[in-house]
N, C-alpha and C positions, 0 to 999 in steps of 0.2 A: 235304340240309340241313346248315348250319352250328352246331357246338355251341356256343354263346355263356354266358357266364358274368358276371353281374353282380357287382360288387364294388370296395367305396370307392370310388364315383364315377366307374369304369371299366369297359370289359368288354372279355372274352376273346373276340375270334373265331376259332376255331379255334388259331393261331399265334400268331394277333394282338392284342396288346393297346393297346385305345385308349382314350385319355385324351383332353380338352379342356377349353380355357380354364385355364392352369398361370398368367397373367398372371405371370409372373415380372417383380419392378422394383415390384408393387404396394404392396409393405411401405414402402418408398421412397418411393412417392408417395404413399399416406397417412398416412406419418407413424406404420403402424403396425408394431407389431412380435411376434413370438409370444415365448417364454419362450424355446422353441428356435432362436429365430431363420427367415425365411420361406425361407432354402437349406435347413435339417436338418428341416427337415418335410416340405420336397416329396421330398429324396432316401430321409428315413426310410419315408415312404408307396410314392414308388413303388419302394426297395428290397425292401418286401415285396412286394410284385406279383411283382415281377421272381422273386426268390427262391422264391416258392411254383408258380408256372406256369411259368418259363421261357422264356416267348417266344420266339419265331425272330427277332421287331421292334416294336417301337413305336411307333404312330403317333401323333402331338398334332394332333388334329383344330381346329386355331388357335387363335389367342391364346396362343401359347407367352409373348408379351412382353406387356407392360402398356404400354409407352411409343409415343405416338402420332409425337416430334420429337426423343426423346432417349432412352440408355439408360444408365444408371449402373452404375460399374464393378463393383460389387458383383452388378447384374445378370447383367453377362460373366460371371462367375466361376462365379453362380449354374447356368447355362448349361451349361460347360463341365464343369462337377460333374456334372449330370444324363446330358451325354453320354459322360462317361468312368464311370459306374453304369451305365449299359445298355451300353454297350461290353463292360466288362468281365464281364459273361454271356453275350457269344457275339451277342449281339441287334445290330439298328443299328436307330439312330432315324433318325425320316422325319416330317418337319413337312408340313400342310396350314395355309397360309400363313390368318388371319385377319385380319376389321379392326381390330385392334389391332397388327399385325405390321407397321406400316409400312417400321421400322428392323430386323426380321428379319437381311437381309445383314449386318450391323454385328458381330452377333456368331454365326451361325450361317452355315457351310461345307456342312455337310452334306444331304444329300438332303430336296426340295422337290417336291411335288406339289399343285397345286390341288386336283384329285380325284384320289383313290386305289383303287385298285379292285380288290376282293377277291373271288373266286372263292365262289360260294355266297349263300347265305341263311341269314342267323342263327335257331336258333329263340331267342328273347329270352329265355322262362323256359319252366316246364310248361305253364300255361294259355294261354300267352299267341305263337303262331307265326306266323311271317309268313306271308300269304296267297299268296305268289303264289312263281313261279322253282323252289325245288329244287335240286340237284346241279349243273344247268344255269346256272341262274341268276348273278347276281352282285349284291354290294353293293358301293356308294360313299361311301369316308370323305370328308367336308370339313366345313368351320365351319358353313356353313349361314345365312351374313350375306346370302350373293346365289342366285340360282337357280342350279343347277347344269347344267352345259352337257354332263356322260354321263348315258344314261339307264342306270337299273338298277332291280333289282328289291327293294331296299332302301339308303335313307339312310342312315349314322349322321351324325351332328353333334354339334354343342355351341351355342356363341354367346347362350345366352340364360338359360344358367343357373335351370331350375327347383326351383322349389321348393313344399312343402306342408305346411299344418299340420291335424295330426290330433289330434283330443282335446287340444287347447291346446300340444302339442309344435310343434314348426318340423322339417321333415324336406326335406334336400336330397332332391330323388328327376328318375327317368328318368320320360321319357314315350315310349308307345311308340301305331303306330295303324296297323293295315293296310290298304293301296289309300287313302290319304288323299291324296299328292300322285303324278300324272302316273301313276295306280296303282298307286303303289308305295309299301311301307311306310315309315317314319319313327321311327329310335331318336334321341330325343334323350337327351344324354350332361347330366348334371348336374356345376358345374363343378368340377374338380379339384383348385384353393387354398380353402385354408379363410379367405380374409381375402376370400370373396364370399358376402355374405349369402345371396344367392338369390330369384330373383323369383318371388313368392308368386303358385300360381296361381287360388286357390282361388273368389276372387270374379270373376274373369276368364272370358268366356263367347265363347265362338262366333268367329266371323272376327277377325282382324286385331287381336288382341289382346295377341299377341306378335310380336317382331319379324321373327324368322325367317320369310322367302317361304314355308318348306316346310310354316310348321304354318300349315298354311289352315283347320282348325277343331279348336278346341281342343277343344269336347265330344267331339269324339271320340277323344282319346287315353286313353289308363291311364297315368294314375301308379305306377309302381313303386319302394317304398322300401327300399333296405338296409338292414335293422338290425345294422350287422356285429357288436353287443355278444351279441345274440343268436343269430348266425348264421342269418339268416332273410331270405329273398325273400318281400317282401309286393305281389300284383297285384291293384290296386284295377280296379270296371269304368271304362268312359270317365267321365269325367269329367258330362259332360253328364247321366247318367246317376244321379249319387250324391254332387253337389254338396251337394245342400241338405241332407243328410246331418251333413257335416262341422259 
Protein backbone atom coordinates (compact mmCIF):
# COMPACT_ATOMS: atom_id res chain seq x y z
CA UNK A 1 0.00 0.00 0.00
CA UNK A 2 0.64 3.52 -0.66
CA UNK A 3 0.57 6.10 2.42
CA UNK A 4 -1.54 9.05 1.16
CA UNK A 5 -2.33 12.01 3.03
CA UNK A 6 -5.21 14.33 2.58
CA UNK A 7 -4.66 18.02 2.79
CA UNK A 8 -5.93 21.58 1.47
CA UNK A 9 -7.55 20.06 -1.40
CA UNK A 10 -4.54 17.97 -2.17
CA UNK A 11 -2.99 14.61 -1.34
CA UNK A 12 0.25 13.01 -0.79
CA UNK A 13 1.02 9.87 -2.38
CA UNK A 14 3.83 8.63 -1.13
CA UNK A 15 6.45 11.21 -3.08
CA UNK A 16 3.67 12.54 -4.66
CA UNK A 17 1.77 15.32 -4.42
CA UNK A 18 -1.39 16.17 -6.35
CA UNK A 19 -3.33 18.79 -6.77
CA UNK A 20 -6.18 19.74 -9.58
CA UNK A 21 -8.09 22.11 -11.18
CA UNK A 22 -5.47 25.49 -10.18
CA UNK A 23 -7.61 27.05 -13.30
CA UNK A 24 -4.98 29.72 -13.35
CA UNK A 25 -6.42 33.07 -15.64
CA UNK A 26 -9.84 32.54 -13.62
CA UNK A 27 -9.52 35.77 -11.59
CA UNK A 28 -9.07 37.34 -15.07
CA UNK A 29 -12.01 36.04 -16.33
CA UNK A 30 -14.30 36.75 -13.71
CA UNK A 31 -13.37 39.73 -13.16
CA UNK A 32 -12.43 38.53 -9.63
CA UNK A 33 -9.94 39.10 -7.41
CA UNK A 34 -8.58 37.89 -3.81
CA UNK A 35 -7.03 40.53 -1.37
CA UNK A 36 -3.80 38.67 -2.03
CA UNK A 37 -4.17 38.53 -5.44
CA UNK A 38 -5.16 34.90 -7.36
CA UNK A 39 -0.85 34.31 -8.00
CA UNK A 40 -0.06 34.77 -3.98
CA UNK A 41 -2.61 32.40 -3.05
CA UNK A 42 -1.97 29.65 -5.14
CA UNK A 43 1.86 29.96 -4.62
CA UNK A 44 1.21 30.77 -0.62
CA UNK A 45 -0.90 27.36 -0.51
CA UNK A 46 1.02 25.30 -2.49
CA UNK A 47 4.25 26.80 -0.87
CA UNK A 48 3.13 25.17 2.13
CA UNK A 49 2.70 21.80 0.87
CA UNK A 50 5.79 21.99 -0.70
CA UNK A 51 7.56 23.16 2.59
CA UNK A 52 5.87 20.69 4.94
CA UNK A 53 6.18 17.32 2.84
CA UNK A 54 8.71 17.73 0.43
CA UNK A 55 7.91 16.16 -2.49
CA UNK A 56 10.16 14.45 -5.01
CA UNK A 57 7.13 16.06 -7.84
CA UNK A 58 3.98 17.47 -8.38
CA UNK A 59 1.49 16.48 -10.42
CA UNK A 60 -1.67 18.96 -11.54
CA UNK A 61 -4.08 16.43 -12.28
CA UNK A 62 -5.78 19.37 -15.21
CA UNK A 63 -7.05 22.41 -15.55
CA UNK A 64 -3.73 24.05 -14.65
CA UNK A 65 -5.32 26.89 -17.07
CA UNK A 66 -8.78 28.35 -17.08
CA UNK A 67 -8.52 29.67 -20.69
CA UNK A 68 -10.34 27.76 -23.39
CA UNK A 69 -8.89 30.43 -26.62
CA UNK A 70 -6.67 32.72 -24.83
CA UNK A 71 -4.27 33.18 -22.02
CA UNK A 72 -3.40 36.49 -20.40
CA UNK A 73 -0.17 37.65 -19.44
CA UNK A 74 -0.59 37.77 -16.08
CA UNK A 75 -1.61 34.13 -16.27
CA UNK A 76 2.12 33.36 -17.87
CA UNK A 77 3.63 34.80 -15.16
CA UNK A 78 1.24 33.19 -12.78
CA UNK A 79 2.71 29.89 -14.31
CA UNK A 80 6.00 30.32 -14.22
CA UNK A 81 5.94 31.56 -10.43
CA UNK A 82 4.36 28.16 -9.56
CA UNK A 83 7.06 26.40 -11.65
CA UNK A 84 10.05 28.12 -10.45
CA UNK A 85 8.34 27.35 -6.28
CA UNK A 86 8.37 23.63 -6.91
CA UNK A 87 11.72 23.89 -8.80
CA UNK A 88 13.25 25.43 -6.35
CA UNK A 89 12.66 22.45 -3.53
CA UNK A 90 14.29 19.92 -5.40
CA UNK A 91 10.64 18.79 -7.02
CA UNK A 92 9.52 19.05 -11.00
CA UNK A 93 6.20 19.65 -11.86
CA UNK A 94 4.31 17.46 -14.36
CA UNK A 95 0.81 18.62 -15.77
CA UNK A 96 -2.05 15.94 -16.80
CA UNK A 97 -3.31 18.03 -19.55
CA UNK A 98 -7.50 18.92 -18.86
CA UNK A 99 -10.41 20.32 -20.63
CA UNK A 100 -9.71 23.44 -19.93
CA UNK A 101 -5.90 23.17 -21.07
CA UNK A 102 -6.54 23.74 -24.48
CA UNK A 103 -3.83 26.73 -24.73
CA UNK A 104 -1.45 24.50 -22.17
CA UNK A 105 1.64 24.69 -24.81
CA UNK A 106 1.39 28.55 -24.76
CA UNK A 107 2.81 28.85 -21.58
CA UNK A 108 3.94 25.57 -20.24
CA UNK A 109 7.56 23.66 -21.54
CA UNK A 110 7.65 21.30 -19.15
CA UNK A 111 6.58 17.76 -18.68
CA UNK A 112 3.10 16.42 -19.86
CA UNK A 113 1.40 13.32 -19.32
CA UNK A 114 -2.37 12.33 -20.12
CA UNK A 115 -2.15 9.64 -17.54
CA UNK A 116 0.42 9.33 -15.03
CA UNK A 117 1.17 6.27 -13.27
CA UNK A 118 2.15 5.64 -9.87
CA UNK A 119 3.48 2.60 -8.35
CA UNK A 120 1.02 1.38 -5.46
CA UNK A 121 -2.22 1.90 -3.96
CA UNK A 122 -3.13 4.77 -1.77
CA UNK A 123 -4.58 3.88 1.44
CA UNK A 124 -6.91 7.28 1.33
CA UNK A 125 -7.40 7.71 5.04
CA UNK A 126 -7.78 5.16 8.31
CA UNK A 127 -11.24 3.97 7.51
CA UNK A 128 -11.31 4.33 4.41
CA UNK A 129 -8.53 1.76 1.88
CA UNK A 130 -8.56 0.80 -1.42
CA UNK A 131 -9.94 -2.60 -2.24
CA UNK A 132 -7.98 -3.89 -4.47
CA UNK A 133 -3.78 -4.05 -5.88
CA UNK A 134 -1.28 -3.48 -2.98
CA UNK A 135 2.58 -3.22 -3.31
CA UNK A 136 1.86 -4.64 -6.78
CA UNK A 137 -0.56 -2.59 -7.89
CA UNK A 138 -0.66 0.85 -9.28
CA UNK A 139 -2.72 4.18 -9.50
CA UNK A 140 -3.48 6.55 -12.35
CA UNK A 141 -3.39 10.42 -12.05
CA UNK A 142 -5.49 12.39 -14.91
CA UNK A 143 -8.39 15.06 -14.87
CA UNK A 144 -11.10 12.61 -15.24
CA UNK A 145 -13.17 14.71 -18.23
CA UNK A 146 -12.71 11.50 -20.50
CA UNK A 147 -12.28 7.67 -19.87
CA UNK A 148 -9.00 6.78 -19.20
CA UNK A 149 -7.15 4.52 -21.71
CA UNK A 150 -4.41 2.70 -18.61
CA UNK A 151 -6.09 0.48 -16.55
CA UNK A 152 -5.05 0.64 -12.82
CA UNK A 153 -6.05 -0.24 -9.69
CA UNK A 154 -6.98 3.28 -8.54
CA UNK A 155 -7.99 6.65 -10.19
CA UNK A 156 -7.15 10.00 -8.85
CA UNK A 157 -8.71 12.87 -10.58
CA UNK A 158 -10.21 16.19 -10.29
CA UNK A 159 -12.52 17.90 -13.08
CA UNK A 160 -15.61 18.28 -11.13
CA UNK A 161 -14.95 20.03 -8.28
CA UNK A 162 -16.99 18.56 -5.29
CA UNK A 163 -18.43 19.81 -2.70
CA UNK A 164 -20.86 19.50 0.60
CA UNK A 165 -22.68 21.12 3.00
CA UNK A 166 -23.00 19.92 6.44
CA UNK A 167 -25.06 21.36 9.21
CA UNK A 168 -25.60 24.51 7.00
CA UNK A 169 -21.63 24.89 6.46
CA UNK A 170 -20.51 24.50 2.49
CA UNK A 171 -17.35 22.22 2.61
CA UNK A 172 -15.05 21.52 -0.37
CA UNK A 173 -14.51 17.90 0.21
CA UNK A 174 -12.87 14.51 -1.64
CA UNK A 175 -14.80 11.62 -2.79
CA UNK A 176 -13.50 8.48 -2.59
CA UNK A 177 -15.29 4.64 -3.59
CA UNK A 178 -13.72 1.28 -4.03
CA UNK A 179 -14.19 -1.23 -7.29
CA UNK A 180 -16.76 1.59 -8.62
CA UNK A 181 -15.10 2.00 -12.07
CA UNK A 182 -13.62 -0.99 -14.39
CA UNK A 183 -12.98 -2.23 -10.51
CA UNK A 184 -11.10 -0.08 -9.55
CA UNK A 185 -11.19 2.62 -6.84
CA UNK A 186 -11.82 6.45 -7.48
CA UNK A 187 -10.16 9.55 -5.51
CA UNK A 188 -11.72 12.39 -6.48
CA UNK A 189 -9.58 15.59 -5.80
CA UNK A 190 -11.59 18.76 -4.73
CA UNK A 191 -10.51 21.79 -6.67
CA UNK A 192 -7.47 23.57 -5.62
CA UNK A 193 -8.39 27.75 -6.50
CA UNK A 194 -10.38 29.05 -4.15
CA UNK A 195 -12.25 31.30 -6.75
CA UNK A 196 -14.38 27.65 -7.49
CA UNK A 197 -17.30 27.47 -5.62
CA UNK A 198 -17.72 23.82 -5.75
CA UNK A 199 -20.35 21.55 -7.00
CA UNK A 200 -22.73 20.73 -4.40
CA UNK A 201 -23.31 17.16 -4.07
CA UNK A 202 -25.67 16.70 -1.72
CA UNK A 203 -29.13 16.47 -3.49
CA UNK A 204 -27.42 14.82 -6.39
CA UNK A 205 -28.10 10.77 -6.49
CA UNK A 206 -27.03 7.88 -8.31
CA UNK A 207 -25.91 7.69 -12.18
CA UNK A 208 -24.84 10.44 -14.30
CA UNK A 209 -25.03 13.05 -12.04
CA UNK A 210 -21.86 14.40 -12.38
CA UNK A 211 -19.74 14.83 -15.18
CA UNK A 212 -16.85 12.74 -14.71
CA UNK A 213 -17.13 8.96 -16.93
CA UNK A 214 -15.52 7.73 -13.74
CA UNK A 215 -18.03 8.50 -11.09
CA UNK A 216 -20.63 6.07 -12.38
CA UNK A 217 -22.59 6.25 -9.12
CA UNK A 218 -22.42 8.63 -6.78
CA UNK A 219 -24.15 6.83 -3.87
CA UNK A 220 -21.59 5.11 -3.53
CA UNK A 221 -18.70 7.23 -2.73
CA UNK A 222 -17.76 9.06 0.80
CA UNK A 223 -17.22 12.34 1.18
CA UNK A 224 -14.18 13.21 2.96
CA UNK A 225 -13.77 16.76 4.40
CA UNK A 226 -10.58 18.52 5.58
CA UNK A 227 -10.98 20.70 8.38
CA UNK A 228 -7.43 22.02 8.13
CA UNK A 229 -8.40 24.83 11.13
CA UNK A 230 -8.98 21.93 13.13
CA UNK A 231 -6.57 19.49 11.77
CA UNK A 232 -8.93 16.78 11.23
CA UNK A 233 -9.93 14.13 8.51
CA UNK A 234 -13.61 13.63 8.53
CA UNK A 235 -15.03 10.15 6.47
CA UNK A 236 -18.47 10.36 5.86
CA UNK A 237 -20.27 6.65 4.86
CA UNK A 238 -21.30 6.73 0.91
CA UNK A 239 -23.25 9.07 0.24
CA UNK A 240 -26.30 6.89 -0.81
CA UNK A 241 -26.13 5.82 2.50
CA UNK A 242 -26.58 9.20 4.82
CA UNK A 243 -27.92 11.73 2.37
CA UNK A 244 -31.08 12.23 3.92
CA UNK A 245 -29.14 12.79 6.92
CA UNK A 246 -27.69 16.07 5.95
Amino acid sequence: MMDATLRDRAVLLGETLVCADLHVGKARASNVEFPLGEREHLLERLGALLDRYDPAEVVVAGDFLHSFDRVPSDARETVTALERRVRGTGARLLVTPGNHDSMLDAVWQGPTETEYVLSGVPTVVEAVEAAAGGDDGRTVVCHGHADPETDADCYVIGHDHPAITVEGRKWHCYLYAPEVYRDAAVLVLPAFTELAGGVSINRRRGTATLTSPLITDLDRFQPIVRDEDADETRAFPPLGEFRDLL
